[in-house]
TORKOL-4160 file (C-alpha; in steps of 0.2 Angstrom, whole numbers, padded with zeros to 4 digits, m for minus):
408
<pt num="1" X="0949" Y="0308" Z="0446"/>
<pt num="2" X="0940" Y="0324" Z="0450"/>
<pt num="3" X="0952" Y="0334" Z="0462"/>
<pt num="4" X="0938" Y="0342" Z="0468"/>
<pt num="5" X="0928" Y="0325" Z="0475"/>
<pt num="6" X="0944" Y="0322" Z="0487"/>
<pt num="7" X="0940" Y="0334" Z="0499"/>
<pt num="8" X="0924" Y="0341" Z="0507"/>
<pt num="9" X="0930" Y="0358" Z="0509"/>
<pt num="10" X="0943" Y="0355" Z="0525"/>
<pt num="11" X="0962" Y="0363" Z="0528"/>
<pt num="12" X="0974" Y="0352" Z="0524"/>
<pt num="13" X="0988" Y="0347" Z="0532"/>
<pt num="14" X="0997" Y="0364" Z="0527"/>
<pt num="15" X="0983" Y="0375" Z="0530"/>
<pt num="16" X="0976" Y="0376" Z="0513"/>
<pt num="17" X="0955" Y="0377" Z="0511"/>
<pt num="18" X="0949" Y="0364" Z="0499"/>
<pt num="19" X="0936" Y="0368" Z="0488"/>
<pt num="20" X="0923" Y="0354" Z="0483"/>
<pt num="21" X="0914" Y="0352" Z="0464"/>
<pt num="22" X="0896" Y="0350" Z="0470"/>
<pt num="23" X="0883" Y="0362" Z="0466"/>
<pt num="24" X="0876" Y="0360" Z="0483"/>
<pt num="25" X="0893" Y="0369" Z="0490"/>
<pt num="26" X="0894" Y="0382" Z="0475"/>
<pt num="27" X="0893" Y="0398" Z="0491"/>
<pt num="28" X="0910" Y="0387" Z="0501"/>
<pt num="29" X="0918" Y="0387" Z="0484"/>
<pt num="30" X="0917" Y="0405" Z="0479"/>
<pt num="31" X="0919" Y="0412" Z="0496"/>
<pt num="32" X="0934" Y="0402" Z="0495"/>
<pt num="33" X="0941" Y="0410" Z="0480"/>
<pt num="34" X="0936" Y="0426" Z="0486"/>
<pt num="35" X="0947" Y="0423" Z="0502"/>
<pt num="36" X="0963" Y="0418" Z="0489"/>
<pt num="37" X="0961" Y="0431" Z="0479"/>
<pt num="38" X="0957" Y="0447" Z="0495"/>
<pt num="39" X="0975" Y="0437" Z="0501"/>
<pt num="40" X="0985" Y="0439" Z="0486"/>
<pt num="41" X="0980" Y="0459" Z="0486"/>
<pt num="42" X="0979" Y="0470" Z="0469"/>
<pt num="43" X="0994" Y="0459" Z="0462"/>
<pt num="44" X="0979" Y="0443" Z="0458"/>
<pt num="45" X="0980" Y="0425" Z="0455"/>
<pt num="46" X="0978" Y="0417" Z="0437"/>
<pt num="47" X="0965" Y="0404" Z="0437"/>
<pt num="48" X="0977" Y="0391" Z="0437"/>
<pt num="49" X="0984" Y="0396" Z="0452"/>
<pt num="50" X="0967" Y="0397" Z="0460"/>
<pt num="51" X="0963" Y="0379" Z="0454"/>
<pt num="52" X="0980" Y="0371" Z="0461"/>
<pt num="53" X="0978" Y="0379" Z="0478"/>
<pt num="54" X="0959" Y="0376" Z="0479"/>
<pt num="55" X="0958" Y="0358" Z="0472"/>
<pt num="56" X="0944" Y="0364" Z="0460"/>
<pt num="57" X="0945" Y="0358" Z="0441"/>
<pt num="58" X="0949" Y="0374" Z="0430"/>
<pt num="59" X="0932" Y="0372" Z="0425"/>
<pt num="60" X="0925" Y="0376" Z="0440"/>
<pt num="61" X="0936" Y="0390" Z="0444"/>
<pt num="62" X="0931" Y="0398" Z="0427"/>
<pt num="63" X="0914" Y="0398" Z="0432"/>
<pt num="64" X="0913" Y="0404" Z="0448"/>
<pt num="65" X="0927" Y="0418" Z="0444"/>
<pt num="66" X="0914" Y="0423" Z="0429"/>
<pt num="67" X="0899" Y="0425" Z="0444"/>
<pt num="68" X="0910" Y="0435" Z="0455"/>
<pt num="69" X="0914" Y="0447" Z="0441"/>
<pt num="70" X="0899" Y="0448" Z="0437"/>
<pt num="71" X="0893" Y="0453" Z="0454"/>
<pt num="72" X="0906" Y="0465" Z="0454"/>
<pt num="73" X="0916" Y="0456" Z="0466"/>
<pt num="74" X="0931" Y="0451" Z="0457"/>
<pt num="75" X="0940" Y="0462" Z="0440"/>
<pt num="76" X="0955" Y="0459" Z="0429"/>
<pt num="77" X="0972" Y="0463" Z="0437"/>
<pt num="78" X="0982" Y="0463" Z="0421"/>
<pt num="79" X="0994" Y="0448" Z="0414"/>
<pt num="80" X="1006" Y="0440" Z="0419"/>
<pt num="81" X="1022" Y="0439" Z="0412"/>
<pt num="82" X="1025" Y="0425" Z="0398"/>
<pt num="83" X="1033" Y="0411" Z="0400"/>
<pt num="84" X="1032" Y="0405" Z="0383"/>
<pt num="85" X="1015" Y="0404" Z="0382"/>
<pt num="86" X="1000" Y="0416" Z="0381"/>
<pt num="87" X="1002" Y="0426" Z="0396"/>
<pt num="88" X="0989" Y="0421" Z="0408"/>
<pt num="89" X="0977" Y="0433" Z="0414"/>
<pt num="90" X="0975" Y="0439" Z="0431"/>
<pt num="91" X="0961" Y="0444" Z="0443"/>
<pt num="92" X="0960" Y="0451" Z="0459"/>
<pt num="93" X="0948" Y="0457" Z="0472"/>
<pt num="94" X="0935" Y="0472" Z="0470"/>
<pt num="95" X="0939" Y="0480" Z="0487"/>
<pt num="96" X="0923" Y="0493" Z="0486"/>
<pt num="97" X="0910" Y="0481" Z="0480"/>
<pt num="98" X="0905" Y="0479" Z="0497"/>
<pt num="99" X="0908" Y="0487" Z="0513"/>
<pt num="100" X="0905" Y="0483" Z="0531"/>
<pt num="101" X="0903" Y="0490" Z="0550"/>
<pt num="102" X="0911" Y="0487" Z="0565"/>
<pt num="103" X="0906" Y="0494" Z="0582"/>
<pt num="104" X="0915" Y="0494" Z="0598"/>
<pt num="105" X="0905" Y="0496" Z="0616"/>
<pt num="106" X="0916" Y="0501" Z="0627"/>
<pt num="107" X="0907" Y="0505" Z="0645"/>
<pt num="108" X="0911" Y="0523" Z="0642"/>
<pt num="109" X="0914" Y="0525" Z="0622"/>
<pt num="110" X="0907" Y="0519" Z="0607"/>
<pt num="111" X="0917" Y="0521" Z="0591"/>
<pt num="112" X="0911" Y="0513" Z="0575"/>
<pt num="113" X="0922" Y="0511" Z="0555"/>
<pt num="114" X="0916" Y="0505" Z="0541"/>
<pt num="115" X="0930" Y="0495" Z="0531"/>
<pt num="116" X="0931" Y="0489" Z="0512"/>
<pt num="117" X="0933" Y="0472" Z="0507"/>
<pt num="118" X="0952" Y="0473" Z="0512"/>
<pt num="119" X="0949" Y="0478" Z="0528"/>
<pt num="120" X="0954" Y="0496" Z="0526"/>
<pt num="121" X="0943" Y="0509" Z="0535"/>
<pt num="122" X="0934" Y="0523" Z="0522"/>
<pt num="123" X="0924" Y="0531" Z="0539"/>
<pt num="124" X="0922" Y="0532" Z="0557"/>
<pt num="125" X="0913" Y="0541" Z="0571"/>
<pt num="126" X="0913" Y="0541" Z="0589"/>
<pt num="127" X="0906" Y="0548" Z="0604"/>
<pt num="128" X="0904" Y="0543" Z="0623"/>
<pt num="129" X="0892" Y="0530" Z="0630"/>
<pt num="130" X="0886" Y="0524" Z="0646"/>
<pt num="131" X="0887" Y="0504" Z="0646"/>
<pt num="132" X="0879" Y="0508" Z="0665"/>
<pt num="133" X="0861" Y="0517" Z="0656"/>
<pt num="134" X="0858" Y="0497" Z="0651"/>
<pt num="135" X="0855" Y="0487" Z="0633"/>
<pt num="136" X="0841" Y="0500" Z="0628"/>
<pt num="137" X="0851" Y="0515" Z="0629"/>
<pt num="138" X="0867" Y="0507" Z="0619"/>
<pt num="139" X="0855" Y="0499" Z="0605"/>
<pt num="140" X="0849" Y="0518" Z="0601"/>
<pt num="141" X="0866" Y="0524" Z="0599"/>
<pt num="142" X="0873" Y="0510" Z="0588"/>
<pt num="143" X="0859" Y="0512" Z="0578"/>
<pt num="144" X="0864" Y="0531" Z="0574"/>
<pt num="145" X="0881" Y="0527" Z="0573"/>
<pt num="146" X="0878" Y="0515" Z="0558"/>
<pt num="147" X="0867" Y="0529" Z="0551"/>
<pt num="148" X="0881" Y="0540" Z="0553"/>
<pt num="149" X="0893" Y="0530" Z="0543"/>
<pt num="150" X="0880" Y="0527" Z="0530"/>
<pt num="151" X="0881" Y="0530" Z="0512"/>
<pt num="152" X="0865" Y="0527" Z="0500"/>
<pt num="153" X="0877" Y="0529" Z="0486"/>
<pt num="154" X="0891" Y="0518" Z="0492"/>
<pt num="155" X="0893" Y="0499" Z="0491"/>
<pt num="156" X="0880" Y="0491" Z="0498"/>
<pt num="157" X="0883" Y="0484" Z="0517"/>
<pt num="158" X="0886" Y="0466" Z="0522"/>
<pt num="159" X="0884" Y="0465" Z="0540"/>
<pt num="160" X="0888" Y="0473" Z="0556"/>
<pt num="161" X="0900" Y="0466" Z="0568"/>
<pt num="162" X="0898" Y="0472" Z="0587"/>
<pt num="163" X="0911" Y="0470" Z="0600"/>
<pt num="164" X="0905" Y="0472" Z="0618"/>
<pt num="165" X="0913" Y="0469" Z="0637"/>
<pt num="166" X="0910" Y="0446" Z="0640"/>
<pt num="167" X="0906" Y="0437" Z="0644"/>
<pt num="168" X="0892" Y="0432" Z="0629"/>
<pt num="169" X="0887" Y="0421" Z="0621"/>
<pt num="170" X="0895" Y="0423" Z="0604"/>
<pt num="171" X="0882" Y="0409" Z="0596"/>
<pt num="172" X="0865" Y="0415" Z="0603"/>
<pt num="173" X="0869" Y="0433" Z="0602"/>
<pt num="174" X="0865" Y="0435" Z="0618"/>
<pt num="175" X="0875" Y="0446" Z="0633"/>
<pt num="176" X="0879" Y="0439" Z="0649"/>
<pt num="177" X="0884" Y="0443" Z="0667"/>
<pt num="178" X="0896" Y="0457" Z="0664"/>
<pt num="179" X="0905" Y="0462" Z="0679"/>
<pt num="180" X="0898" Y="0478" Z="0686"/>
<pt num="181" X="0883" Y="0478" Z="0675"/>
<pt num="182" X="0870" Y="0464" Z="0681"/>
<pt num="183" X="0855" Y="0472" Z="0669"/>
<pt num="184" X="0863" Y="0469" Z="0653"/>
<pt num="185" X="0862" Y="0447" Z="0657"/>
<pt num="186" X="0853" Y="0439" Z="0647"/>
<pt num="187" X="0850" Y="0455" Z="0634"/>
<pt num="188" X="0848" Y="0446" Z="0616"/>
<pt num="189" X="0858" Y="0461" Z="0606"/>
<pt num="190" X="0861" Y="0452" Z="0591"/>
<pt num="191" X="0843" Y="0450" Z="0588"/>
<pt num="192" X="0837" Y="0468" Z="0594"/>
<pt num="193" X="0851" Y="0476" Z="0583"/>
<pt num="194" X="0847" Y="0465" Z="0567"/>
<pt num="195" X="0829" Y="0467" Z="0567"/>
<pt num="196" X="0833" Y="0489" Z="0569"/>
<pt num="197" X="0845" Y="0490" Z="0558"/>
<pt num="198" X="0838" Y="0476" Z="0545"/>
<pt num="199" X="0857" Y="0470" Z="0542"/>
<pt num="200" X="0866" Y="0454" Z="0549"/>
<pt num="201" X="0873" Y="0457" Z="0563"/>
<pt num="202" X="0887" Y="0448" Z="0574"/>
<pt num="203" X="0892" Y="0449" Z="0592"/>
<pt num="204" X="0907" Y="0446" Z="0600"/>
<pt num="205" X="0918" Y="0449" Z="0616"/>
<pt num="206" X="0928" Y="0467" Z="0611"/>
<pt num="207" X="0945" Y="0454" Z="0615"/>
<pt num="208" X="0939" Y="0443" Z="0601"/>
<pt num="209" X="0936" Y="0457" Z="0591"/>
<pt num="210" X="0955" Y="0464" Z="0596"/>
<pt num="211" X="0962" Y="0448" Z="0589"/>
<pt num="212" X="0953" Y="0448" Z="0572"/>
<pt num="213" X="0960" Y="0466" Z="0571"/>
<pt num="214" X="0978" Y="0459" Z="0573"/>
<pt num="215" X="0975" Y="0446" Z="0562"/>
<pt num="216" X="0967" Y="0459" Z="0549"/>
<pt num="217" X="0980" Y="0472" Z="0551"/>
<pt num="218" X="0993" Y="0459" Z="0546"/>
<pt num="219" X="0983" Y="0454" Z="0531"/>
<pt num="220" X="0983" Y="0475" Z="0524"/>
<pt num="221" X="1001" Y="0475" Z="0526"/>
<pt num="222" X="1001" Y="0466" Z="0511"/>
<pt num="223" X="0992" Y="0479" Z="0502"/>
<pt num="224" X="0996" Y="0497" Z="0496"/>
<pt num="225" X="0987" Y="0512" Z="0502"/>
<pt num="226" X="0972" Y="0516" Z="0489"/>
<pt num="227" X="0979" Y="0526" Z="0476"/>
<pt num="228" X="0999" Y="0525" Z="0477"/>
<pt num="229" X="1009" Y="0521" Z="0461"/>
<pt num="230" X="1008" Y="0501" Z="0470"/>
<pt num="231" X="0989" Y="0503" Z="0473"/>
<pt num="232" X="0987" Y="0508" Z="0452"/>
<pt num="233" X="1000" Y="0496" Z="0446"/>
<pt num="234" X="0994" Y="0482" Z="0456"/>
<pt num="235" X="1014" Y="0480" Z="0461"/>
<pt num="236" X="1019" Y="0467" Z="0473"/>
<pt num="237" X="1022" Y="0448" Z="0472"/>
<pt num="238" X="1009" Y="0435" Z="0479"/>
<pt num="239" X="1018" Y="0428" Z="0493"/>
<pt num="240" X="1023" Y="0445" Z="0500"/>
<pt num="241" X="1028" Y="0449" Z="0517"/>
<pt num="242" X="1016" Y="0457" Z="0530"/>
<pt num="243" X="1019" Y="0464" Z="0549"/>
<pt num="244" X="1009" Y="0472" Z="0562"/>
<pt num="245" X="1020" Y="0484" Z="0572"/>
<pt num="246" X="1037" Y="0485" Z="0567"/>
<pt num="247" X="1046" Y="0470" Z="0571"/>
<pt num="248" X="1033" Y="0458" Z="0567"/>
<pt num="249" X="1037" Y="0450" Z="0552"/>
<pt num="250" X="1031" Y="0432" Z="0542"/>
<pt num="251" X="1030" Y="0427" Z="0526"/>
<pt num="252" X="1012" Y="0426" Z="0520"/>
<pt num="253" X="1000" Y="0412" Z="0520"/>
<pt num="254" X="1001" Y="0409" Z="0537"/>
<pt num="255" X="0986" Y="0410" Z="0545"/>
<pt num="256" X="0973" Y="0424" Z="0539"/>
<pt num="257" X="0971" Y="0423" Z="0520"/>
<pt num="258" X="0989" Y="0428" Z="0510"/>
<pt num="259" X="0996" Y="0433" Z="0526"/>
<pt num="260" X="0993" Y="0433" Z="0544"/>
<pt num="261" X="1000" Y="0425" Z="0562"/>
<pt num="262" X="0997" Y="0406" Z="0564"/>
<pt num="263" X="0995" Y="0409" Z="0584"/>
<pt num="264" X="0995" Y="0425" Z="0594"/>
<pt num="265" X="0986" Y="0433" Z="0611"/>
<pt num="266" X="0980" Y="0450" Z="0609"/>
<pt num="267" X="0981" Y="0458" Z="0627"/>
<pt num="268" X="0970" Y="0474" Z="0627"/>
<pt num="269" X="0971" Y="0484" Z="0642"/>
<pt num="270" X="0956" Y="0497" Z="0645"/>
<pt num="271" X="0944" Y="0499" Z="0658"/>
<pt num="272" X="0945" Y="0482" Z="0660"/>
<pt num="273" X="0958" Y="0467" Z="0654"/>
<pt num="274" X="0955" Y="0454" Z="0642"/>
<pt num="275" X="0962" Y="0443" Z="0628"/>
<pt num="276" X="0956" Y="0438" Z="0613"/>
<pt num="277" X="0965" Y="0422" Z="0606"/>
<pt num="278" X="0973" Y="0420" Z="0588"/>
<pt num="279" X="0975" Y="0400" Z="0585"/>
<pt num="280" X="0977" Y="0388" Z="0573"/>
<pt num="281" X="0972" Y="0403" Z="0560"/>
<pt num="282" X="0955" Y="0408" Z="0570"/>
<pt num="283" X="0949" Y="0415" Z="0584"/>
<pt num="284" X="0947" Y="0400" Z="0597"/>
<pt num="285" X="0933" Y="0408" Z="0610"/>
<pt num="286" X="0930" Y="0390" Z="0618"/>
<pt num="287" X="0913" Y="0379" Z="0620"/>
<pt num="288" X="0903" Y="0392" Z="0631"/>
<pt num="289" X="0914" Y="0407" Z="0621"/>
<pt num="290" X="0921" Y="0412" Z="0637"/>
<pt num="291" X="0940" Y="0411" Z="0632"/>
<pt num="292" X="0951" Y="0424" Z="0636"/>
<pt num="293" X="0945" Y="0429" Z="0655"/>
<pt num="294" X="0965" Y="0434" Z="0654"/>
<pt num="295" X="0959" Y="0448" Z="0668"/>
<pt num="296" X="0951" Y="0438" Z="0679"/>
<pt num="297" X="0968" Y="0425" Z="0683"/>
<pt num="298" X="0973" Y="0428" Z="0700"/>
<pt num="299" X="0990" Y="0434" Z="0703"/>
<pt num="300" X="0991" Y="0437" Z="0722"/>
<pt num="301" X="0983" Y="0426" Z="0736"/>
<pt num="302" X="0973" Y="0438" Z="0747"/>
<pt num="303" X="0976" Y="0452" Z="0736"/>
<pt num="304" X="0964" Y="0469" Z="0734"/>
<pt num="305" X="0947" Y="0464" Z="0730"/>
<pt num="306" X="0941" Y="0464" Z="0711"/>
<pt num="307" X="0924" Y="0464" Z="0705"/>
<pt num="308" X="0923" Y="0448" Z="0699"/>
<pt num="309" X="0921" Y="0444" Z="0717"/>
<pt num="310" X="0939" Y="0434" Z="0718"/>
<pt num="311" X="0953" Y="0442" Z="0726"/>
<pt num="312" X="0972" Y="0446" Z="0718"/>
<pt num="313" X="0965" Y="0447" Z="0699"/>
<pt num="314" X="0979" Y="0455" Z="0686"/>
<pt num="315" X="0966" Y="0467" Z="0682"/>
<pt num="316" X="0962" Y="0474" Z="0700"/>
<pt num="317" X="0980" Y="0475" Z="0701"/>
<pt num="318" X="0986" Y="0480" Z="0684"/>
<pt num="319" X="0970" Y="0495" Z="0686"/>
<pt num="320" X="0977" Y="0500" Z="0705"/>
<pt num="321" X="0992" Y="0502" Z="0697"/>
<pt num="322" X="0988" Y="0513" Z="0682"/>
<pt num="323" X="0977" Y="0523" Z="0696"/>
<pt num="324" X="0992" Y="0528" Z="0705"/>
<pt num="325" X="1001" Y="0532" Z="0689"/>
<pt num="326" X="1013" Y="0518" Z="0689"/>
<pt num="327" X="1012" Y="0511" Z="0671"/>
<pt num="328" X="1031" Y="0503" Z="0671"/>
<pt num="329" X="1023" Y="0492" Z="0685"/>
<pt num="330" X="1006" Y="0489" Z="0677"/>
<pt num="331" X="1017" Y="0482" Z="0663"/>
<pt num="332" X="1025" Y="0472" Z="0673"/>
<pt num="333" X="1010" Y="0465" Z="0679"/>
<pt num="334" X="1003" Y="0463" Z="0665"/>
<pt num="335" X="1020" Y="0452" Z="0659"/>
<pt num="336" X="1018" Y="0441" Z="0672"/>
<pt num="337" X="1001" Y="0437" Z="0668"/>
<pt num="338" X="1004" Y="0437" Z="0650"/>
<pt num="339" X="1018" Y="0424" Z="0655"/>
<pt num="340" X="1007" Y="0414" Z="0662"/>
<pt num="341" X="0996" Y="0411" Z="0646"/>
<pt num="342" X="1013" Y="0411" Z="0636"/>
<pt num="343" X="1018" Y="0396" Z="0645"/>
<pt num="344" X="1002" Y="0388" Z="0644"/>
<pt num="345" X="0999" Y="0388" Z="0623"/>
<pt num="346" X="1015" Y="0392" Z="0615"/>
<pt num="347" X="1011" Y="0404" Z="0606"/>
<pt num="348" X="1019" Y="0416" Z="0593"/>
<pt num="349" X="1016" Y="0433" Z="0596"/>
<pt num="350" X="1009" Y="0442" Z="0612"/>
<pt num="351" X="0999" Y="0459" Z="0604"/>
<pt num="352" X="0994" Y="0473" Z="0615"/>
<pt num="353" X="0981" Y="0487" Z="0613"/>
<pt num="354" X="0968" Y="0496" Z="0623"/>
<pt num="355" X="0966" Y="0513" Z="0629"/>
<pt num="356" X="0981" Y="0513" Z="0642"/>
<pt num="357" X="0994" Y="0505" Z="0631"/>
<pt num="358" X="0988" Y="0518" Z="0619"/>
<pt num="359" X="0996" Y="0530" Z="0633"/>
<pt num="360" X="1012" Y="0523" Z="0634"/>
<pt num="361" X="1015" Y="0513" Z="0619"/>
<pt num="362" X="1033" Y="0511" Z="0623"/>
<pt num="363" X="1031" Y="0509" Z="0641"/>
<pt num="364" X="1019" Y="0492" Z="0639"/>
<pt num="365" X="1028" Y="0484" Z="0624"/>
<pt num="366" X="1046" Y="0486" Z="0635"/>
<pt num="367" X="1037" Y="0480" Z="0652"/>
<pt num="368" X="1029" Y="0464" Z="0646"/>
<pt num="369" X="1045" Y="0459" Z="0634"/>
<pt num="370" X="1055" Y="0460" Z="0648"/>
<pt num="371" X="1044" Y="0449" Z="0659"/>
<pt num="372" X="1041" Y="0436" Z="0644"/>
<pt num="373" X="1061" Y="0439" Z="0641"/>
<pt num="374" X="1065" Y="0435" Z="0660"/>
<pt num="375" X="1054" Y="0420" Z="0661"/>
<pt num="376" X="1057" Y="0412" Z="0645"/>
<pt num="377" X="1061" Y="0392" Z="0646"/>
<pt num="378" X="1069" Y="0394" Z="0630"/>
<pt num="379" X="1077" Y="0406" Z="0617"/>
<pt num="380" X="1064" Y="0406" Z="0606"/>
<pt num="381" X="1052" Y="0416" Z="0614"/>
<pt num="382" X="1035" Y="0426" Z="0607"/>
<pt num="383" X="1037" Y="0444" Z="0601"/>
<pt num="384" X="1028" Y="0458" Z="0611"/>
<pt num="385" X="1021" Y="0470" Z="0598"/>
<pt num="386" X="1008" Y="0484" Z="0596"/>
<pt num="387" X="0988" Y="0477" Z="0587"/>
<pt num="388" X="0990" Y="0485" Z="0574"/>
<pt num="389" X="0971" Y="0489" Z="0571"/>
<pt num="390" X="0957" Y="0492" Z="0585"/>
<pt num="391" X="0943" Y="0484" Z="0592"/>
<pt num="392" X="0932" Y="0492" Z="0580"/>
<pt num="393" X="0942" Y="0486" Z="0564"/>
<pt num="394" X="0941" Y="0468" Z="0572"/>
<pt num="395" X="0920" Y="0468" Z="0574"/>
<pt num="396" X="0921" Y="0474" Z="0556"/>
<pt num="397" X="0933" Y="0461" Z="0550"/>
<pt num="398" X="0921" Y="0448" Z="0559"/>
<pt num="399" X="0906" Y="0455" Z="0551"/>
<pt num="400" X="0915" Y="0450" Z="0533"/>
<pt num="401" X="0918" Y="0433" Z="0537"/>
<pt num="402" X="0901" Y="0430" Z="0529"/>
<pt num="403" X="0910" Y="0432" Z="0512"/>
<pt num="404" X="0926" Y="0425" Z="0514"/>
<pt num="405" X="0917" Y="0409" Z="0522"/>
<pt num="406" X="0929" Y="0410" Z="0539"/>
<pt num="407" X="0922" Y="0409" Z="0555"/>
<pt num="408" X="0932" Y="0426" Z="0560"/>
């Protein structure tokens, strides 16, 4: 039997992404190779390897690892050692064959990277932005943001990822009614921005984007900085072990290609709080993308007013409390409420990031694991650790997902 014609391209029941020998699926099957291969970093994968963990014939793997290097996605990585036999051949991932752009609207900065193929950021720029001066005003200065990071002689671009305040609609592109600023509802950004810049573009909430980034960052772990004695040898086993922060460890395949968190909450704490979701190996935004309202849970019956028009919210409180200059109780706060989303889905790993963590690093990953340490039903209970990428690296991971066939 075909090993291929078992499966129509679905995880199975450990996470592994089946490839399928149609021609009609030939795009699935490579991006799919491409995603083992960007995993296993400059160490490779043999062919064989490739074949058992995709379902594909060797055949089919030959042939598709022949279109990619010849695209200039995919190149030799050496040989492996022998065991007996002729030593196979290994290939790995082209990191600069492609680049792409992520940008990050905050409602008073815009910052903007482009990344390789791995992920790793080759130029950024930034400036300040008024989210208030409506959609027009924020279209123009993406737009010479993107020109900014350009590079006629560089790898050509595969997309741009934009991360803005929700709600959105993730699917449509489109913005919706986000607090404090009514005349951005309804604002179809993805379209505008695609037809300026003439690149794919996609639009997600900055939280979603923050989770992608943690995911991400725990995926380059695994690989060496461009140009150390690793990078040039193409040192380290398949299978290695990858971390975001420093006490954030699993073995790879979990999750993200080679290497990356099954389940986590990234809690990013700005001008506004929110939370992206990590699960199952994806972001989880729900049917009308509005997952992660983590700011908008209310903590205190009858509390201060927030602008969502409820009263009590973690983030009117969390905000009141960093206005005043308390951040150990803004922590706190924010433990309580991360509690609460712990208790409800179990997960692994509670990640923080945003402007005012990034003033107190120590101060907010101390505050919340006490809270999540005080309230946990039992021993096993997530790890608080830093993102260990930013909002903008998430909207630039998203905007690869194109070639790796995930949904980001």
């Amino acid at each position: 039997m075909n090993r291929g014609s078992r499966n129509s391209g679905h995880s199975d029941a450990h996470g592994r992404r089946g490839g399928v020998n149609l021609p009609a699926l030939r795009g699935h099957n490579e991006a799919l190779v491409l995603d083992l291969l960007r995993g296993a970093g400059p160490a490779g994968l043999g062919r064989t390897e490739l074949a058992a963990r995709t379902g594909l014939t060797p055949q089919a793997v030959s042939k598709i690892t022949a279109r990619l290097g010849a695209g200039g996605l995919v190149a030799e990585a050496g040989r492996a050692a022998s065991t007996g036999g002729k030593p196979r051949t290994l290939l790995r991932l082209v990191p600069d064959a492609r680049h792409a752009v992520g940008v990050h609207l905050d409602r008073d900065v815009l910052r903007a990277v482009r990344v390789d193929l791995a992920g790793r950021v080759v130029a950024d720029s930034g400036g300040p932005l008024d989210f208030g001066a409506g959609p027009e005003a924020a279209v123009e200065a993406v737009v010479r943001a993107v020109a900014r990071l350009g590079d006629p002689y560089g790898p050509p671009l595969l997309g741009v990822g934009v991360a803005a305040p929700g709600p959105l609609d993730h699917r449509a592109g489109v913005m919706g009614r986000v607090t404090g600023f009514p005349s951005w509802k309804g604002f179809p950004l993805r379209g505008v921005l695609e037809g300026r810049l003439g690149l794919p573009v996609l639009l997600d909430k900055d939280t979603n984007a923050g989770a992608a980034a943690a995911a991400g960052a725990w995926l380059r772990a695994t690989w060496p900085e461009p140009g150390s004695e690793a990078d040039v040898a193409g040192a380290g086993a398949v299978g290695a072990v990858g971390a975001v922060g420093a006490d954030v460890v699993a073995p790879a395949g979990e999750g993200l290609a080679g290497g990356g968190p099954h389940t986590c909450v990234y809690l990013h704490v700005g001008t506004g709080l929110g939370a992206g979701l990590w699960l199952g190996g994806g972001v989880y935004r729900g049917a009308r993308s509005a997952a992660g309202e983590f700011g908008h849970q209310v903590l205190l019956l009858d509390g201060p007013p927030c602008r969502c028009g409820a009263r009590g919210c973690v983030e009117v409180l969390c905000l009141e409390a960093v206005a005043r200059g308390d951040l150990p109780g803004a922590a706190r706060i924010v433990g309580e409420a991360a509690a609460n989303l712990v208790a409800l889905l179990d997960v692994d790993r509670v990640l923080l990031g945003g402007r005012v963590v990034a003033s107190a690093p120590d101060v907010f990953v101390a505050g919340v694991g006490a809270v999540l340490a005080g309230r946990a039903l039992d021993p096993a209970r997530p790890v608080v650790a830093l993102a260990g990428a930013g909002v903008a690296e998430g909207a630039a991971e998203m905007a690869l997902t194109s070639l790796f066939g995930r949904a980001g």
